[in-house]
C-alpha positions in Angstrom: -12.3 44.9 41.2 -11.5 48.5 40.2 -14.8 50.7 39.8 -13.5 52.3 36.9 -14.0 51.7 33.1 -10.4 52.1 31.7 -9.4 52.8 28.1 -8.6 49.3 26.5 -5.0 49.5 26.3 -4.5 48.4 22.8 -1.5 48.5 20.0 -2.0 51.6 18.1 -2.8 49.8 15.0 -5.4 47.0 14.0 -4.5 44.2 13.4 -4.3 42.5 10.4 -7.8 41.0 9.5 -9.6 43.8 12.2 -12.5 45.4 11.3 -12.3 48.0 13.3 -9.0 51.1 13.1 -6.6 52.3 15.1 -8.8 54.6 16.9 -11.9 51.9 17.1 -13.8 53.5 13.5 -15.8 50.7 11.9 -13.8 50.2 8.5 -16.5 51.2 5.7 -15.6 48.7 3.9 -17.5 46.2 1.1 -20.6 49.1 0.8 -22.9 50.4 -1.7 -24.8 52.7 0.5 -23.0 56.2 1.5 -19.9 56.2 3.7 -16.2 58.3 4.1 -14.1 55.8 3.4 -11.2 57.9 4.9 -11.6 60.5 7.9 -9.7 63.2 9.4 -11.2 62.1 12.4 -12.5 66.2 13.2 -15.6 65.0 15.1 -14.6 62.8 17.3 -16.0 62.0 20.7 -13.3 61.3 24.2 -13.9 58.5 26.3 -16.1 59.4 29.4 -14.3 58.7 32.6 -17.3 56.0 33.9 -17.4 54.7 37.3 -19.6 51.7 37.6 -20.9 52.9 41.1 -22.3 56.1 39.7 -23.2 54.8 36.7 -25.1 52.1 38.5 -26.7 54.9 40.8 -27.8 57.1 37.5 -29.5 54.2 36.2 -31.0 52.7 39.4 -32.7 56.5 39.8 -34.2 56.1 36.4 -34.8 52.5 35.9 -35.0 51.7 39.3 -33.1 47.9 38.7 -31.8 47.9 42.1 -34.2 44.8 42.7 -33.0 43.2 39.3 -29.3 43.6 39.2 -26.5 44.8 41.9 -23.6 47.3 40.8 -21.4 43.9 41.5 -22.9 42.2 38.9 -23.3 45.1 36.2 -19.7 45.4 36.5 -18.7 41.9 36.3 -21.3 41.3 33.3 -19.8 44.3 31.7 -16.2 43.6 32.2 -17.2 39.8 30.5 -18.7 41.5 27.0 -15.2 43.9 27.4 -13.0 40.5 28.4 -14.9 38.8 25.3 -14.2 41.7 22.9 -10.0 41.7 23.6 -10.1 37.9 22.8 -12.0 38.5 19.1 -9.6 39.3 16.4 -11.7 40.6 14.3 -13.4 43.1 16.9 -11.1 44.1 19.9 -9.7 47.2 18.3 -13.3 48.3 18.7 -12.0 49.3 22.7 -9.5 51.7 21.2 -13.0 53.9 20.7 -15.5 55.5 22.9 -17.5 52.4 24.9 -19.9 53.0 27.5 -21.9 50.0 29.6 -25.2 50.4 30.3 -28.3 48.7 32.2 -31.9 48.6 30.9 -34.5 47.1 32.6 -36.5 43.6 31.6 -39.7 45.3 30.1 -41.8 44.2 27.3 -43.5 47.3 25.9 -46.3 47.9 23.1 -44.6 51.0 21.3 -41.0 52.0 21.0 -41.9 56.1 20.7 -44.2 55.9 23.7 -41.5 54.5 26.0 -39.2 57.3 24.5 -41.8 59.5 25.3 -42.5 58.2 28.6 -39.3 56.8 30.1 -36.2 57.2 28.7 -36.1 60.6 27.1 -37.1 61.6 30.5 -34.2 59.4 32.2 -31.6 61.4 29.8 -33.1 64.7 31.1 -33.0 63.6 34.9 -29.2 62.4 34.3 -28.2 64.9 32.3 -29.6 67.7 34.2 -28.1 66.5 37.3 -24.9 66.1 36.0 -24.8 69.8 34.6 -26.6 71.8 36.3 -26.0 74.6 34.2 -26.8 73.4 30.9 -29.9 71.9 29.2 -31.3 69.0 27.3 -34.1 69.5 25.2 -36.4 67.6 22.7 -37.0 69.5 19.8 -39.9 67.7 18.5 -42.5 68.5 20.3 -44.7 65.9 19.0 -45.7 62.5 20.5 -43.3 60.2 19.3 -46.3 57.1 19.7 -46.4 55.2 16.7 -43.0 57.0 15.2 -40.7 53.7 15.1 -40.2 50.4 13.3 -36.8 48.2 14.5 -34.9 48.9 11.4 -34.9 45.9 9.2 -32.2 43.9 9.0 -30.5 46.0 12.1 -30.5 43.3 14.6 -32.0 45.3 16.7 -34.9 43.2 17.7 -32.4 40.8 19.1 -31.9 43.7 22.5 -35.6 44.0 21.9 -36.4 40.3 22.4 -33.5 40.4 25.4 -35.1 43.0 27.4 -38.4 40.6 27.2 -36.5 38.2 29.2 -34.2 39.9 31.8 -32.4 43.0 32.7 -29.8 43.6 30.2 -26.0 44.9 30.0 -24.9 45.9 27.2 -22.2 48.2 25.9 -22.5 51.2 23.5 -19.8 51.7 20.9 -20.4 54.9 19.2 -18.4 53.6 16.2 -20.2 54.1 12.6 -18.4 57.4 12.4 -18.9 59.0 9.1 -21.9 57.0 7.8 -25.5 57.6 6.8 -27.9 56.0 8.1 -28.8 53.7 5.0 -24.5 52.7 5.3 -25.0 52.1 9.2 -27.6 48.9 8.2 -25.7 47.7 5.1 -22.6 47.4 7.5 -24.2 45.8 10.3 -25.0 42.8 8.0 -21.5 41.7 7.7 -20.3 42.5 11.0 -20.1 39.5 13.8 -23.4 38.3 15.3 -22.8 39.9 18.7 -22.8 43.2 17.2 -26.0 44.7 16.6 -27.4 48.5 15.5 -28.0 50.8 18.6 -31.5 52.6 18.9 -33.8 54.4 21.1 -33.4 52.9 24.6 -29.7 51.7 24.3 -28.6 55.1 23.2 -30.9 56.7 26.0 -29.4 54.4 28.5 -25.4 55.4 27.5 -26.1 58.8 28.4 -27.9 58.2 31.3 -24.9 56.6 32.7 -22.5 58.8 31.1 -24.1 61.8 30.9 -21.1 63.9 29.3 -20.8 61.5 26.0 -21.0 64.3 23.3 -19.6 66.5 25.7 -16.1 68.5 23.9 -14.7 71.6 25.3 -12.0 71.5 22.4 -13.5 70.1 19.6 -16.8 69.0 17.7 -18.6 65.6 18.9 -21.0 64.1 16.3 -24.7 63.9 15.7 -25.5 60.7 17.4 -28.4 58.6 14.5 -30.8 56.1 15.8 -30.1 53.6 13.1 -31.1 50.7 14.6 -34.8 52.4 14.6 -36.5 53.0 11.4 -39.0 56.1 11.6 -42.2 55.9 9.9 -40.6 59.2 7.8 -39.4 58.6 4.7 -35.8 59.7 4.9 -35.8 61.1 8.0 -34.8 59.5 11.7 -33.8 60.6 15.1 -31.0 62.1 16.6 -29.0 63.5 19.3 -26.9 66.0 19.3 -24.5 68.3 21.5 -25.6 72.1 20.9 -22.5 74.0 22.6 -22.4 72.0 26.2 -26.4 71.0 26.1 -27.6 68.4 24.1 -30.9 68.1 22.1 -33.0 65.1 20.8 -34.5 65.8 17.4 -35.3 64.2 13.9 -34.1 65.9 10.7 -33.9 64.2 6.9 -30.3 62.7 6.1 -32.0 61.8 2.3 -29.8 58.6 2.3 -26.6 61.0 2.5 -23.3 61.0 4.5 -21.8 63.5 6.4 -18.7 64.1 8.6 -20.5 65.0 11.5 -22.6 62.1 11.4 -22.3 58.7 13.4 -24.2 55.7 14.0 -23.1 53.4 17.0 -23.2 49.6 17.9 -24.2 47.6 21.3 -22.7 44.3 22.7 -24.8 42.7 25.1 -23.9 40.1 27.8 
């Protein structure tokens, strides 16, 4: 089996009852809550060339899973959600977007922010400093984040929550609420398919710990990357990252219910 992830090769256009465009965008449609219906697609993000060996061998150094799962099996657990994806209607032009699998550990722990604080923010530093050398990530709020998130209600969310209880998961990260707030991002997810739930804190930590370079654009502008499937205990105001020139920074700002181009939200698929 080929180590490489490769770009779904999809038709061009979605079809017919898709809920997903031509280049994998979640249609906005059937919304109250703040969203561009149409986009000029200006902040875009390109699909990371992922190899499952290195992948696997980012994530073992931070998660150290080599005892719960091989690369073998990420891959072929990966490959199934991917397989499962192209046979859904409704869902496969999702591919034609950025996707990136991941691997979180089985772990049952008592506060989301002091896992961020404690594990995974420092697995995207480890990753992503390795990866470029030369260029930085940085969290911007110096604060503890203990005590900072809720699972967003009616996200899903808890559903990777209650899965990383049980076992190691796999799980891809679709990067795909392009153009929504954050308020838009949970009203959508609500009429998507079951398998599709919001991404938050340790799923979005986990994709760029195995792809490192996700925001990464030499000839163009990537978006601000929301943690909508995480509710923060500020009104109005959640968690981010973001590409700053080639380093990338983890921060919380107020989005006041709002939209903006340069924002995004993203969805995981677990199997």
């Amino acid at each position: 089996m080929s180590a490489d992830v490769q770009q779904a090769s999809l038709s061009n256009s979605a079809s017919e009852n898709s809920l997903f465009d031509k280049y994998g965008r979640c249609e906005p449609t059937g919304l109250t809550e703040a969203a561009h219906t149409q986009s000029r697609h200006y902040f875009s993000l390109l699909q990371p060339e992922i190899s499952y060996a290195e992948s696997y061998a980012r994530l073992n150094a931070s998660f150290d899973i080599a005892g719960m799962i091989s690369e073998q099996e990420f891959e072929q657990r990966a490959n199934t959600i991917i397989e499962q994806i192209k046979q859904d209607n409704e869902l496969r032009a999702m591919l034609n977007g950025v996707h990136v699998p991941f691997i979180l550990p089985k772990a049952d722990y008592s506060d989301i922010g002091s896992a961020m604080d404690d594990i995974y923010l420092p697995a995207v530093n480890k990753s992503f400093s390795e990866f470029f050398p030369e260029h930085e990530f940085t969290n911007h709020f110096s604060n503890s984040l203990s005590g900072r998130f809720n699972v967003a209600k009616n996200s899903r969310h808890e559903n990777l929550i209650d899965a990383m209880k049980g076992d190691v998961v796999v799980g891809i990260y679709f990067p795909c609420l392009l153009e929504y707030s954050v308020p838009a991002a949970r009203e959508r997810i609500m009429s998507l398919p079951e398998a599709c739930m919001l991404a938050g804190g340790y799923d979005t930590a986990a994709a760029f710990v195995a792809a490192p370079d996700l925001l990464l654009r030499k000839d163009g502008y990537p978006p601000l990357l929301w943690l909508s499937g995480l509710d923060s205990t500020t009104d109005n105001a959640e968690f981010h990252f973001e590409a700053y020139g080639y380093d990338l920074t983890f921060n919380r700002r107020a989005h006041l219910d709002q939209v903006a181009e340069y924002w995004a939200s993203a969805l995981v698929v677990l199997g």
